[in-house]
N, C-alpha and C positions, 0 to 999 in steps of 0.2 A: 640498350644496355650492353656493356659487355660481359666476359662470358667467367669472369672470377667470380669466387666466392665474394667478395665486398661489394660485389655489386649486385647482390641479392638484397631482394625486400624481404624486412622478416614476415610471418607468420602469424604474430601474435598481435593482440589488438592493443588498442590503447589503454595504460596501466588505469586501475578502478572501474572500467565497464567491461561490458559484458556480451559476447559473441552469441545469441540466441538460436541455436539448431534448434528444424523440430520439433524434438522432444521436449526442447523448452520451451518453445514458445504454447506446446501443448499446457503444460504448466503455468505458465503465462498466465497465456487464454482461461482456462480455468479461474485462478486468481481474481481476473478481472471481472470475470462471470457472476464470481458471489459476489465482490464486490458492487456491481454493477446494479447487479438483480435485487439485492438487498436496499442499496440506495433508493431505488426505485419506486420500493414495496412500501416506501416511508412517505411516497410523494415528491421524491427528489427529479429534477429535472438533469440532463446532464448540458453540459457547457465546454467550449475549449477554446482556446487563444495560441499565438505565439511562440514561441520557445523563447524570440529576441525580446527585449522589451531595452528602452532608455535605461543608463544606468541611474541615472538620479532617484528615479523610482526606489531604490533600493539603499542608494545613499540615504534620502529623505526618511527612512526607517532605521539605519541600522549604522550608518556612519561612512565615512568614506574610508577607512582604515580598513575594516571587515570586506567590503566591499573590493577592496583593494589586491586582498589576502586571500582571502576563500571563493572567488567567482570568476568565472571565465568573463573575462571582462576584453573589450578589444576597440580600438577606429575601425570604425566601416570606412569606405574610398570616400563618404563625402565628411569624413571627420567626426564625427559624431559617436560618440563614447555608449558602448552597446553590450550588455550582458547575457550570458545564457541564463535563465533563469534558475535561480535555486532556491526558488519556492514559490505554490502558487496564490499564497492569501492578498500578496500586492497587485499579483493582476487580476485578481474578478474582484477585489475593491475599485482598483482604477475603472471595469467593466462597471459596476453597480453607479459608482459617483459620475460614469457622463453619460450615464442616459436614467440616472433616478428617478427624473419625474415621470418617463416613460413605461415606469416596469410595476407592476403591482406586486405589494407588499403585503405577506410576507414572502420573503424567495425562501425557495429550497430549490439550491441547486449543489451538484457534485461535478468530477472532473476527476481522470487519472492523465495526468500529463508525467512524462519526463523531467526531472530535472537533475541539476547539475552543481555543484559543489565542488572546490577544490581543496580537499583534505586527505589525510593518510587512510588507505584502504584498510579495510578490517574487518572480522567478521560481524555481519546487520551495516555495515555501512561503505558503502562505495564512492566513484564519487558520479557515476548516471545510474538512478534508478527510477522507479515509477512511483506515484502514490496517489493513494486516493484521498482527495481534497473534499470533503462536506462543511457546508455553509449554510445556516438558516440566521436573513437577515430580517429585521425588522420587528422583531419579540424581544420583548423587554423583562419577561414574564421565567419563575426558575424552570417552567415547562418547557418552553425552548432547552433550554441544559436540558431537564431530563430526559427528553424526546433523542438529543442529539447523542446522550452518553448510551441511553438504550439500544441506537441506529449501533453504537460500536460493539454493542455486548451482541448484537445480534448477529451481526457479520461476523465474530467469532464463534458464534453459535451454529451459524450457517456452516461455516468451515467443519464444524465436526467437532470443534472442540468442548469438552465436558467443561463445569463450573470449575471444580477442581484444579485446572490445568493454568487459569489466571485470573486475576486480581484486578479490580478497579478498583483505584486509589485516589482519591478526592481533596483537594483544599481550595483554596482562595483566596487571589489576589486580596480581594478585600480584608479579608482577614488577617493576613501577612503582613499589612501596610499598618493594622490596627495595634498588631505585634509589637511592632517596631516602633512605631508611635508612642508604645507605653511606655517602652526603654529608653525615649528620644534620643535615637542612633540619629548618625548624621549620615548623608547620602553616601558618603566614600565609606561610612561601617555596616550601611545597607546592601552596596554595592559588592563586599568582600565576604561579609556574612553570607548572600545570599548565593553565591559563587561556592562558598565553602558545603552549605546546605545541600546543596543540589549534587556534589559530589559524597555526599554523607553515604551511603550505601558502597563508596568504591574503599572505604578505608576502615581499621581499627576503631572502636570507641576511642579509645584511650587519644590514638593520632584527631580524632577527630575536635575531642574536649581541649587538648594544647596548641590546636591551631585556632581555636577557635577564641580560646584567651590570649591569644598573640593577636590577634585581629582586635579584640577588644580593649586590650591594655588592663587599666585599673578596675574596668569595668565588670569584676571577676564575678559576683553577683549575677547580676545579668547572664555570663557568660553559661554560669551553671543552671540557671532558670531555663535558658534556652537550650541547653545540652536534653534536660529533663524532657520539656516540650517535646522536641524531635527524636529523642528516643525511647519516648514509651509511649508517643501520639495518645495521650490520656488527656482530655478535656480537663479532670479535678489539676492538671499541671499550669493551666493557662493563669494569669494573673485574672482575681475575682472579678473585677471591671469589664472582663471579657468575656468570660463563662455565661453571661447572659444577655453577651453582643447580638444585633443586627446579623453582625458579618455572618455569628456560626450557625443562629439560625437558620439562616441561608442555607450555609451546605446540608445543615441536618432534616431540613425538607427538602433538600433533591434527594440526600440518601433513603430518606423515608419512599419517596415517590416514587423513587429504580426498588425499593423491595416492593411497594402494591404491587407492581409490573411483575414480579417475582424475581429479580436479581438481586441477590441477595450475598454475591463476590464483591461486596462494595468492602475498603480501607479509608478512614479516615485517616489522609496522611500529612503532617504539616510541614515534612520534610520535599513536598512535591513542588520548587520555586519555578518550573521552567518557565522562561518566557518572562522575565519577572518585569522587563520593559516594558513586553507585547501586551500583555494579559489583565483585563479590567477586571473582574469577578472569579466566578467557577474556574478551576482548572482541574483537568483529570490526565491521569496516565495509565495505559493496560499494560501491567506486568507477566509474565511467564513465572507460574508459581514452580515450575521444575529444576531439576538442581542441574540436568545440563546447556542447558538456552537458561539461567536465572537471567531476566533481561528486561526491562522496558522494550514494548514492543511497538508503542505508538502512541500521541495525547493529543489533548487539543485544551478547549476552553473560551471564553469569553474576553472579546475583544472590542469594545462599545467603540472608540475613537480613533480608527485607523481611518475613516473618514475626512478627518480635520488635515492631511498631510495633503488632500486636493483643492481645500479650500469648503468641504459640503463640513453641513450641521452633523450631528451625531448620529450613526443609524447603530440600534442595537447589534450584535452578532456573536453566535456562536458556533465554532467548528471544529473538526479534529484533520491532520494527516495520517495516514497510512500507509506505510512504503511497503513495497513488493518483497524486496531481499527480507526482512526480519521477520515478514509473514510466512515467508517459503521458510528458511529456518526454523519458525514454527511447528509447520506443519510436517516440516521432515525430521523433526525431533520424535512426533507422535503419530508416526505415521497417519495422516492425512489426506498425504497426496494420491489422488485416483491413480489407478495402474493406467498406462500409456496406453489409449486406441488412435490409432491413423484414422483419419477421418479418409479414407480411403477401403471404400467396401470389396471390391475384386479387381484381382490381378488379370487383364487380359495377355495369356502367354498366343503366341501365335507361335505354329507350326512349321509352317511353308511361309518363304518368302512372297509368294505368288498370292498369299489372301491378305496381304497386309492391309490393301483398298479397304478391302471387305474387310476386317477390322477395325477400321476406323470410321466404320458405317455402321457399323454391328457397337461401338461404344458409343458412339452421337446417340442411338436410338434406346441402349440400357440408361443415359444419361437420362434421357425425356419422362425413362419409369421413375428417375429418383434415387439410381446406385450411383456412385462416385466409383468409377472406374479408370485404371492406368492401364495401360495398354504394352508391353513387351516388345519391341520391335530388333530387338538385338540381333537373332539370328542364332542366338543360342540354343542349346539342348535343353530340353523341356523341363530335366532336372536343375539344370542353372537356375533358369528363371522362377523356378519355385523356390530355391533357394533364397534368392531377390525380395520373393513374395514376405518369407518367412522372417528373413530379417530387418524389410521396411514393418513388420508388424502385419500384413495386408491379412483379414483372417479366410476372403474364400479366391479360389484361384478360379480360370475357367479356361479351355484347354480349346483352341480353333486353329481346323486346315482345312486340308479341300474335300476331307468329307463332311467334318462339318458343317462346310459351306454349301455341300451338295442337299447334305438330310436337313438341313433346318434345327437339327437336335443338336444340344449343346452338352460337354460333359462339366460339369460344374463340381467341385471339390471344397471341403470344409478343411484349409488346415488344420484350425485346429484338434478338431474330433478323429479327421479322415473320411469322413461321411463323403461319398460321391452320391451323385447319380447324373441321370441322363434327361435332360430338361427342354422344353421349348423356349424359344428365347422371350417369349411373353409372359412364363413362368419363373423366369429366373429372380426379377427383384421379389417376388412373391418366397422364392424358397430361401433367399437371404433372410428378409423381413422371418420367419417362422425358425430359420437354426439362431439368428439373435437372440429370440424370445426364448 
């Protein structure tokens, strides 16, 4: 390159992801952990595939317009039309559908992959982040839903969070479809209503009730029965033919089933349409009940026929997403996040250039006790590298030159307290392990 300014590469990453130092990825890591460990704790298996996947895959669901518009879409060299994925319910269906007769049912399985979406960055939403995908296939039964809406209240439980701090809010497809049915909306007043719905939280009543008889026309009736419905989520509001549905049934024995459990943050909400293509039954979404994240933080729900787009018969399922960004927002709304430890236990400063050998003899050997040790080799002043120490986070330092290396005795240091002493090098992970505790 030459030597002007323009012919500098910038610095900065690519717009909507996310440069991971460190410290984040400590945060990360954590994240994943409960999530992980939580899943786990339910019988969940973990699973991973891909990033690439066919684009048709994803046409075959969602359209080629969408497809078109929001995904990293591209030709590979041998032509063939290839997306980054931007979500993962399509690919461990394709996983479950070719090798179904292979796998016993029921699966619970989970997955935190990557994905990728091309939309306007903003805050909970980028356009690469992580999430955690849970799936329990083959239960046809509202205990699947309950089991699976429990796995999310719990992982927010896990995280630290109080009941207080958010909301599980429940409806269902079935129910919605029953809704709509009474009013015989036609698919394009299904299609606008249910669009307008789903934005009902970002607007006015007022703006909400005149778009909502603008989408209706004469239908002004209706327009108000449903205004009522979705804004006071009161059951006595439903038309009488439905107050003692099938459908509400339904949700009011998952909601009974998550209180025996003791959760008891459940909303019946009938303004909850997401997914309204995707989604056969139960749907739920976790809100952040606070007034500075007030957010949807993550949902899922029941999806019996995503099967049929490979050609297989029905296989029951239900599951939720969880993304990384809206959790971490979460958590740093309510303080949550652990304070940062390096996973790096002592700093080996070397003294003399002359024991450096012997330094990295002397840290192979505190490795084999079970400290994680970095080793100094700069040639700096012993103050430098404490410095070093202090601000990678490292909490004990340990000081080697050539008398060290003569006596066998090691001086070993607590930054954080100041605690020294004078140690054998067979007592050293020993005196870690005891100033930890």
């Amino acid at each position: 390159m030459g030597g002007g300014n323009k012919d500098k590469l910038s610095t900065e990453s690519y717009k909507g992801v996310r440069d991971l130092y460190p410290r984040d990825m400590f945060v990360q890591n954590y994240i994943f952990e409960v999530m992980r460990e939580t899943a786990e704790s339910f019988g969940f298996e973990e699973y991973s595939a891909s990033i690439l996947e066919p684009s048709d895959l994803y046409e075959a669901k969602t359209g080629e317009e969408i497809v078109a518009e929001q995904t990293y879409t591209f030709k590979d060299r041998g032509g063939r039309s290839v997306t980054l994925r931007p979500e993962m319910t399509p690919t461990v269906a394709r996983m479950v559908a070719s090798c179904r007769r292979d796998l016993a049912f029921p699966l619970r399985w989970y997955s935190i992959p990557n994905i990728f979406r091309y939309e306007r960055p903003q805050r909970g939403r980028l356009r690469e982040h992580w999430q955690l995908n849970v799936d329990l296939f083959g239960l046809d039964s509202t205990e699947a839903d309950i089991e699976v809406i429990s796995l999310a209240h719990k992982i927010m439980r896990n995280f630290g969070a109080h009941e207080e701090q958010f909301n599980i809010h429940i409806n269902s497809k079935r129910l919605i479809d029953r809704i709509f049915g009474h009013f015989s909306l036609s698919e394009d007043e299904i299609r606008s209503v249910s669009k307008l719905i789903d934005k009902r939280n970002k607007m006015p009543s007022d703006e909400f009730s005149i778009k909502l008889k603008d989408v209706l026309g004469d239908k002004s009736e209706v327009a108000d029965t449903l205004m009522a419905i979705v804004g006071e989520n009161k059951v006595e509001n439903l038309p009488e033919s439905i107050q003692d549905s099938d459908e509400l049934r339904e949700v009011e024995k998952i909601m009974k089933g998550l209180g025996k459990l003791g959760i008891s943050n459940t909303v019946f909400d009938f303004s909850i349409v997401r997914g309204f293509d995707y989604y056969t039954g139960v749907i739920f979404e976790i809100f952040d009940t606070g007034g500075e994240n007030n957010r949807s933080l993550f949902g899922g729900g029941r999806y019996d026929d995503l099967m049929k787009v490979f050609g297989e018969s029905r296989v029951p399922a239900v599951g939720f997403g969880m993304g990384d960004v809206t959790m971490r927002d979460f958590l740093t709304t309510y303080g949550l996040l652990p304070a940062y430890a390096p996973n790096v236990d002592l700093y080996l400063c070397t003294l003399d250039h002359e024991v450096e050998g012997a330094a990295q003899e002397l840290g192979a050997r505190l490795r084999e006790s079970g400290v994680n040790v970095a080793i100094d080799f700069s040639g700096r002043r012993v103050g430098d590298q404490i410095k070093v120490a202090n601000k990678k986070g490292i909490p004990f330092a340990l000081f080697f030159g050539k008398n060290e290396m003569k006596s066998k005795t090691l001086k070993i240091k607590n930054l954080k307290s100041g605690k020294e002493a004078d140690v054998k090098e067979s007592d050293v992970a020993e005196f870690i392990r005891q100033e930890y505790a």
